[in-house]
C-alpha positions in Angstrom: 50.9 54.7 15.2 49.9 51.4 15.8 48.3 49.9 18.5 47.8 45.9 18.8 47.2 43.4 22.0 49.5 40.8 23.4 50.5 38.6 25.9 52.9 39.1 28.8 56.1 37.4 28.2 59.3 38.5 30.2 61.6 37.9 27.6 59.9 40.8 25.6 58.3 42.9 27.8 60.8 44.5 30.1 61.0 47.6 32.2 63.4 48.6 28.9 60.7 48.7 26.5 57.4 49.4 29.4 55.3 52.7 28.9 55.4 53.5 32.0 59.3 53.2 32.9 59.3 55.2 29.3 57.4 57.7 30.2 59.5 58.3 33.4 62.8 58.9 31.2 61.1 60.4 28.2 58.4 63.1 29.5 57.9 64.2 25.5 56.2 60.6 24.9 53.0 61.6 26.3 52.7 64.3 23.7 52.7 61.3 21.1 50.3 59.4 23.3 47.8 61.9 23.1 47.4 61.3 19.3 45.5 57.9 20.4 42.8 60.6 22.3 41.7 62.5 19.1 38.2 62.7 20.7 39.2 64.7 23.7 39.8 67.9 21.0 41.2 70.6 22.9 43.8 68.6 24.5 44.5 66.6 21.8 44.7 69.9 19.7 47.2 71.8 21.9 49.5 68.8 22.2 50.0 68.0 18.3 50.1 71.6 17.8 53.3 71.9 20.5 51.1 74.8 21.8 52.9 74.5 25.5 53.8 77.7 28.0 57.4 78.4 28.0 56.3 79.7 31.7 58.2 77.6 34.0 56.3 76.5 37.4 59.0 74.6 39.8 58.1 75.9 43.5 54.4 77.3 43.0 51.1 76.0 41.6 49.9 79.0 40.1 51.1 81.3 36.8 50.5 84.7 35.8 50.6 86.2 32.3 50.1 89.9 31.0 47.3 91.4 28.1 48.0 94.2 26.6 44.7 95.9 25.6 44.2 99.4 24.2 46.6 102.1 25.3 43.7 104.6 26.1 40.9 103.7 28.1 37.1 104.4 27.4 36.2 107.7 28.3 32.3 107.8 29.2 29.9 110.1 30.2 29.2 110.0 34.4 25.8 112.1 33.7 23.4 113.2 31.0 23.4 116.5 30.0 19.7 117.4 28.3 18.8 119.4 25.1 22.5 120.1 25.1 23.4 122.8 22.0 26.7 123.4 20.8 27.9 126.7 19.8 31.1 127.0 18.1 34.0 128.5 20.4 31.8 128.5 23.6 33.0 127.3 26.8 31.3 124.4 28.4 32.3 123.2 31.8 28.9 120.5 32.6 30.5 117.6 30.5 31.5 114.9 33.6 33.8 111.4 32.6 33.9 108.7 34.5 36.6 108.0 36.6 36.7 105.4 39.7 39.1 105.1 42.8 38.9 101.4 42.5 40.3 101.6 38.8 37.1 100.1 37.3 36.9 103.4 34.8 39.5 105.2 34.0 39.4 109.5 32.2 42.8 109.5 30.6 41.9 113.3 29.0 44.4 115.8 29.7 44.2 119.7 28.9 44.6 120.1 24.8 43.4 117.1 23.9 40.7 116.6 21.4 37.5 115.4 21.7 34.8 113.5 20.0 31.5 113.3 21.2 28.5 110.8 19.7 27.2 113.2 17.5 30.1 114.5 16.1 30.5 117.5 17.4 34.5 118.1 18.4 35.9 120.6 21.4 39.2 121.3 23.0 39.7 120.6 26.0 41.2 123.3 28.4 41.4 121.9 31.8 40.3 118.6 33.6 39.6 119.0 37.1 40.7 116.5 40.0 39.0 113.6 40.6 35.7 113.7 42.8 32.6 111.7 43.5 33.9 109.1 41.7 33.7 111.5 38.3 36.0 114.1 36.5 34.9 117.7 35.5 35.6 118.8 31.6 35.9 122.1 30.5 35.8 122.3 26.8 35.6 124.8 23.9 33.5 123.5 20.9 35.2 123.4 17.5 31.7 122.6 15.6 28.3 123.9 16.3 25.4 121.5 16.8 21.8 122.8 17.5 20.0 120.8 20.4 16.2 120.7 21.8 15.4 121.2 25.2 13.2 118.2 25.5 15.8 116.2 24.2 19.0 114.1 26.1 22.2 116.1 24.2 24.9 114.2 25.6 23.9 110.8 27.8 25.2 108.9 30.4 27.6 106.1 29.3 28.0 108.4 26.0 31.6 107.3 24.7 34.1 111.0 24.7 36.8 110.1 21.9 40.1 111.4 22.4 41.3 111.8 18.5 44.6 114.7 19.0 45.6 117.3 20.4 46.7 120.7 20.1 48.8 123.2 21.1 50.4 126.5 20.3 53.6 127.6 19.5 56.0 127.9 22.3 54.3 125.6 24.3 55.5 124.7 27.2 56.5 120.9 28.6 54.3 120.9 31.6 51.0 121.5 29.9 50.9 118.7 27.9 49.2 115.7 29.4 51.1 112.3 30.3 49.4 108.2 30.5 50.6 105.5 30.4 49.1 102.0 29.7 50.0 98.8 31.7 49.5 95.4 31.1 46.5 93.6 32.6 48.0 90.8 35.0 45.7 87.2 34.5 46.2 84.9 37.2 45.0 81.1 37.1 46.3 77.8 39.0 47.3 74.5 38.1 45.4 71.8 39.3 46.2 68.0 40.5 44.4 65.6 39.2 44.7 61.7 40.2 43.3 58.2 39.8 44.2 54.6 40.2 43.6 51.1 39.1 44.5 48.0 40.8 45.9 45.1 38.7 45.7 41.5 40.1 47.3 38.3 38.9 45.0 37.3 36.3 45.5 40.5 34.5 48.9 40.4 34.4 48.6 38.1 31.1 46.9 41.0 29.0 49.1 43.9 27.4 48.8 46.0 24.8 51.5 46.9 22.1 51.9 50.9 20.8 54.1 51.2 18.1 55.1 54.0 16.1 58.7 54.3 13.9 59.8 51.1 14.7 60.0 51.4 18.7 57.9 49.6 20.3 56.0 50.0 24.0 53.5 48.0 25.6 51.5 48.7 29.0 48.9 46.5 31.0 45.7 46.3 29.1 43.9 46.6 32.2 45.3 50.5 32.3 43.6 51.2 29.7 39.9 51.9 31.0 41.8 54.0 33.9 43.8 56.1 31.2 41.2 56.8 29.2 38.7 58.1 31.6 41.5 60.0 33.1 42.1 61.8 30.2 38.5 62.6 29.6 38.5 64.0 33.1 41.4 66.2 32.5 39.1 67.5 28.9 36.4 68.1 30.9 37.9 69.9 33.5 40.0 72.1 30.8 36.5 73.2 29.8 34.6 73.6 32.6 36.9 74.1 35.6 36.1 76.9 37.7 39.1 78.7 40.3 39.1 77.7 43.8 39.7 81.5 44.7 38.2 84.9 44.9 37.9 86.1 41.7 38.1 89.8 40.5 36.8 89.9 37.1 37.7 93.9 35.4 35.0 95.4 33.8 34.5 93.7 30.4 37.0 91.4 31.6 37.6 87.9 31.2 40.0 85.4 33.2 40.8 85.9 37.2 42.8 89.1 37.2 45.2 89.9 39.5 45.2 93.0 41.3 49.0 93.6 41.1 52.0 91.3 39.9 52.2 88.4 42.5 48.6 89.0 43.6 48.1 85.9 45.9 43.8 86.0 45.8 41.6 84.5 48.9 41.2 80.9 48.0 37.9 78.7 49.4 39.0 77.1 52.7 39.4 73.8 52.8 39.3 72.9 48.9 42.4 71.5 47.0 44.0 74.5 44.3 42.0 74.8 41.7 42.4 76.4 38.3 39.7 77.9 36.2 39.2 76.1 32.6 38.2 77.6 29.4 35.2 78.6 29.5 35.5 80.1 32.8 38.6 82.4 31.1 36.7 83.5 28.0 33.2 84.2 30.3 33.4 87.8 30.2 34.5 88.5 26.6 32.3 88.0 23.6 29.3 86.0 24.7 26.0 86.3 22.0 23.3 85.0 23.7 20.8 83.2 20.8 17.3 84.3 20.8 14.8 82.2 22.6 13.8 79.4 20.4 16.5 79.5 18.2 18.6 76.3 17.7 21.6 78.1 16.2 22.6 81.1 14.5 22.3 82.4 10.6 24.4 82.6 8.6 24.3 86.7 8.6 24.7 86.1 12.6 27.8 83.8 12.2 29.8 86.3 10.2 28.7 89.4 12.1 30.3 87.4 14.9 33.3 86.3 13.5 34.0 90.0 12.4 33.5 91.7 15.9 36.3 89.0 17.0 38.5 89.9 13.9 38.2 94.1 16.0 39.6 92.0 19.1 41.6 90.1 17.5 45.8 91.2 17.0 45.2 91.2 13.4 41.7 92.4 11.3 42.7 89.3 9.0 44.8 86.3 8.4 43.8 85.1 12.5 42.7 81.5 12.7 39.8 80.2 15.0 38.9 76.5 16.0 35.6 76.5 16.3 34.3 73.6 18.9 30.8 72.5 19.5 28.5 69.7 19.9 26.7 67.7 17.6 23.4 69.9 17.5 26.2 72.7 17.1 27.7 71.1 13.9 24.9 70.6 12.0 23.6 74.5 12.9 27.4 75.6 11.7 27.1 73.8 8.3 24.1 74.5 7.7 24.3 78.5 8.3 27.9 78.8 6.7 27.6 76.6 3.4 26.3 79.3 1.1 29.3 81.4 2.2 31.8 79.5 3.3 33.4 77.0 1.1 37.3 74.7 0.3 37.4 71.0 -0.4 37.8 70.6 3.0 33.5 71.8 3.8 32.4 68.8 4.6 32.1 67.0 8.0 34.7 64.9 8.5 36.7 65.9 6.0 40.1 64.5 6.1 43.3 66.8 5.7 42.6 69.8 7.6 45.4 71.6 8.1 47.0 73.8 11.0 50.3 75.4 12.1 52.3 74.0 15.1 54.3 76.4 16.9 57.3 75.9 15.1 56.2 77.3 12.0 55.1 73.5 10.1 51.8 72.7 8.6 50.5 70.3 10.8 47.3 67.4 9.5 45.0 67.3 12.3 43.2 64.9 11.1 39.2 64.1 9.8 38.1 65.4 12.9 39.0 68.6 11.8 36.9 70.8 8.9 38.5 74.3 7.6 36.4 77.0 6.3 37.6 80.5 5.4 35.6 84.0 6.0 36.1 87.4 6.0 40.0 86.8 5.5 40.5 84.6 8.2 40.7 80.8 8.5 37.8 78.8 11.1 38.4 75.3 11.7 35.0 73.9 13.0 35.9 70.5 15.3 33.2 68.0 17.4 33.3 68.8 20.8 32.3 65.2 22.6 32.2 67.1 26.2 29.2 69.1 24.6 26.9 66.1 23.9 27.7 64.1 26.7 24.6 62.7 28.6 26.4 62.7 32.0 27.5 66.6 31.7 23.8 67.8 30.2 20.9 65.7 29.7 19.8 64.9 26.0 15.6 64.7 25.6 16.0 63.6 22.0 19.0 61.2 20.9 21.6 63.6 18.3 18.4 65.7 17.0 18.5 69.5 17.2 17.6 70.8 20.4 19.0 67.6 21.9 21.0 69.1 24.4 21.3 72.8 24.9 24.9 72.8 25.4 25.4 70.6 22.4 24.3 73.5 21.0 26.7 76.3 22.3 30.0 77.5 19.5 33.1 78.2 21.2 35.3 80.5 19.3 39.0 80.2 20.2 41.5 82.1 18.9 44.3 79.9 18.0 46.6 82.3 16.3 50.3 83.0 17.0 52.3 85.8 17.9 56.0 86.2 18.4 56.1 82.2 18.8 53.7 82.4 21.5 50.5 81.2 20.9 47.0 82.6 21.8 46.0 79.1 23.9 48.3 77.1 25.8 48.7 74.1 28.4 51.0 74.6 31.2 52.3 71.8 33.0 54.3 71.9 36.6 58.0 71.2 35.8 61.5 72.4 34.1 64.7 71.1 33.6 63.6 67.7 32.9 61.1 67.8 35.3 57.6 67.3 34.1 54.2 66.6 35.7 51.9 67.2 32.9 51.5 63.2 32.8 52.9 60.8 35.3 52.3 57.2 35.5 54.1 54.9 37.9 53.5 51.6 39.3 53.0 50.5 43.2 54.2 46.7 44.0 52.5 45.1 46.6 52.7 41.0 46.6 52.6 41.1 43.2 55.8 43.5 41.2 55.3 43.5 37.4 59.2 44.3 36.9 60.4 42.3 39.4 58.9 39.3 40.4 61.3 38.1 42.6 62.3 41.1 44.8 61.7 40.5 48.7 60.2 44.3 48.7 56.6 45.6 48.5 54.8 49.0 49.2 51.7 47.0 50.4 50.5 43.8 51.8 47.8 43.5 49.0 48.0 40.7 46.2 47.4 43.1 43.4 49.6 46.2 42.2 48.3 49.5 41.9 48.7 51.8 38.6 48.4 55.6 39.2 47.9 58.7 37.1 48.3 61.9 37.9 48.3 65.2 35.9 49.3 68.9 37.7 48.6 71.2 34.9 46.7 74.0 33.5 45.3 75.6 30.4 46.2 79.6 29.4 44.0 82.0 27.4 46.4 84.6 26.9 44.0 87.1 24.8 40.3 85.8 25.9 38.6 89.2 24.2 39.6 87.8 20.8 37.6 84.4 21.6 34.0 84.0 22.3 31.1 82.2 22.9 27.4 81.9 21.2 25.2 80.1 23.8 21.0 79.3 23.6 19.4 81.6 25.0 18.9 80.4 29.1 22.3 78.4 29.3 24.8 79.7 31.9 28.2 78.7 30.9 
């Protein structure tokens, strides 16, 4: 793509060949125009990847998606049970699980099941009493013995119970054998509207600029251009650090706004526009490791450990693929930790020729912004985050030296990975059927038209035209407990 300035001439620069009439016909050209943004990463990621929702939002300004997680819940411990001793083939009926009327903890053990406390000891189960004080009562035969002291905590609170079978004897019969069922968690987030203008007067009429690519060519007023790109770094920005203009209910462990039910509607704040919540406000309350105090990034035993717990969360132990974005005080820590492990002729910063896969299957070059690393099986792209070292969103004490900012400092793990055609992150955009709001750019005549000089109309009495921009989209984290976070130690993201 190349991109060149010129001068207005109305022989040659006609509503035919104008970005902005273009645009209007031919939604898909923004996702071309994106490739002159390579700065603004995560955006500029999504769109070359094709990594859009097939959701479709016509009437509404809000989507919901669903995340599957384990098909058992975590069975825990409501109360410790001291100097507990097992004996093998004695009853036991003080064991109490956890299990909440809001739905916040679940006991999904049934008569006959087998059970695994933390210290190995294993029991059956023969009954489960109803639900009470917030709690469920166990009675249990133990399978192994397991000698205790009085003075000790046997079994403590929060203790994980593992269900790992069941059992049953011959001739059993249908209605003793315990039934659950999983569902989905339902996310909820918003699409939000995002605008800005420019007004263009006679003089700048003269100025254009040229974008070519494959032989077409497209030009648009130069004086656009500082409005464009500071809308586009707006729309970064708030893909990042947007927070929901409603009542979140975060579940325990949780992660994006969650919906009660399907079609959940949520309070939002009165009198603010919709609102949705960005990345970081989706991945929040998944895998955030907090770095000790003083430390300006992470080793290189801390990095790995990290990028295996998110391999358990992950759909697959190996072959997943994270981008890894971060600030400049971020890069240098990464590199630094990682070179003695990690290593392709791609290790270097800004490395040409890294190399991802879109969403229909075809290795895509992301270009010298992009480094790939592999570890433990899996592939980590590490990309410059410029919303992470910018002055106006944290101050900087020291230039680009460690420490400089602390949330140049902070690693953002997303999971990138496919499944099914879907992938892990996605933008959504309002539109369908041709229509498409994701980016929208259209022109207001006053006394001045740029397409038609001559017409007798005019939207305004002002001797300028106005340009205006809008954007009603969102971003989705479809799996946030496979992504995470490492942040200094005192940052609140």
């Amino acid at each position: 793509m190349k991109i060149y300035p010129g001068k207005f001439n109305p022989e040659y620069s006609t509503t035919d060949n104008s970005l902005v009439a273009n645009l209007l016909k031919y939604p898909e050209i923004a996702k071309k125009i994106i490739e002159l943004y390579p700065r603004y990463s995560m955006t500029y990621l999504l769109e070359r990847l094709g990594f859009g929702a097939s959701e479709k939002v016509i009437g509404a300004n809000s989507f919901e998606w669903k995340t599957m997680g384990r098909y058992k819940s975590k069975n825990t411990v409501a109360a410790s049970v001291t100097g507990r001793t097992h004996v093998q083939g004695t009853e036991y009926t003080d064991v109490y699980i956890d299990h909440a009327a809001d739905g916040s903890s679940v006991c999904s053990i049934h008569a006959n099941d087998i059970i695994r406390f933390a210290d190995g000891v294993t029991g059956l189960v023969t009954n489960v009493a109803a639900a009470s004080s917030n709690k469920k009562q166990l009675t249990y035969k133990a399978l192994s013995t397991r000698a205790g002291n009085a003075s000790q905590v046997g079994i403590t609170h929060e203790d994980v119970v593992a269900i790992i079978g069941s059992a049953f004897g011959q001739g059993s019969e249908g209605s003793t054998v315990g039934e659950f069922y999983a569902y989905p968690e339902t996310h909820k987030n918003w699409l939000t509207l995002s605008r800005r203008k420019c007004k263009i007067n006679g003089v700048d009429l003269h100025d254009i600029t040229w974008v070519e690519h494959n032989g077409s060519r497209l030009w648009y007023f130069t004086k656009e251009q500082q409005m464009t790109d500071s809308f586009m770094y707006e729309l970064e920005l708030n893909r990042w650090f947007g927070k929901a203009s409603f009542a979140q209910t975060v579940a325990a462990g949780g992660s994006a706004t969650n919906a009660a039910y399907p079609g959940d509607e949520l309070t939002s704040i009165t009198g603010v526009p919709v609102i949705g919540d960005g990345i970081l406000a989706q991945i929040a309350g998944s895998n955030v490791k907090t770095l000790p105090s003083g430390s300006y990034s992470p080793d290189k035993s801390e990095l790995l450990a990290f990028i295996a717990h998110l391999s358990l969360n992950a759909r697959n132990s190996r072959g997943n693929e994270w981008v890894v974005f971060t600030g400049m005080a971020g890069m240098v820590g990464f590199q630094e930790a990682m070179e003695t492990f990690i290593g392709n002729s791609n290790a270097s910063l800004g490395s040409a020729g890294a190399v991802m896969t879109d969403k229909a299957g075809q290795d895509i070059s992301v270009g010298g912004n992009f480094s790939t690393y592999y570890a433990l099986g899996n592939k980590i792209t590490l990309v410059h985050n410029p919303c992470f070292d910018d002055p106006n969103v944290s101050a900087m004490t020291s230039g680009l030296a460690m420490g400089n900012s602390e949330l140049s400092r902070v690693m953002v793990f997303m999971d990138m990975s496919q499944q099914d055609g879907v992938a892990n992150v996605e933008l959504i955009a309002k539109g369908a059927e041709g229509f498409n709001r994701n980016y929208v750019k259209k022109y207001v005549p006053g006394m001045i038209n740029p397409n038609d000089p001559n017409s007798m109309m005019a939207a305004t009495g002002n001797d300028t035209f106005e340009c205006h921009i809008l954007s009603e989209s969102g971003v989705i984290v479809r799996n946030p407990q496979s992504c995470g976070v490492i942040i200094p130690a005192g940052l609140t993201i």
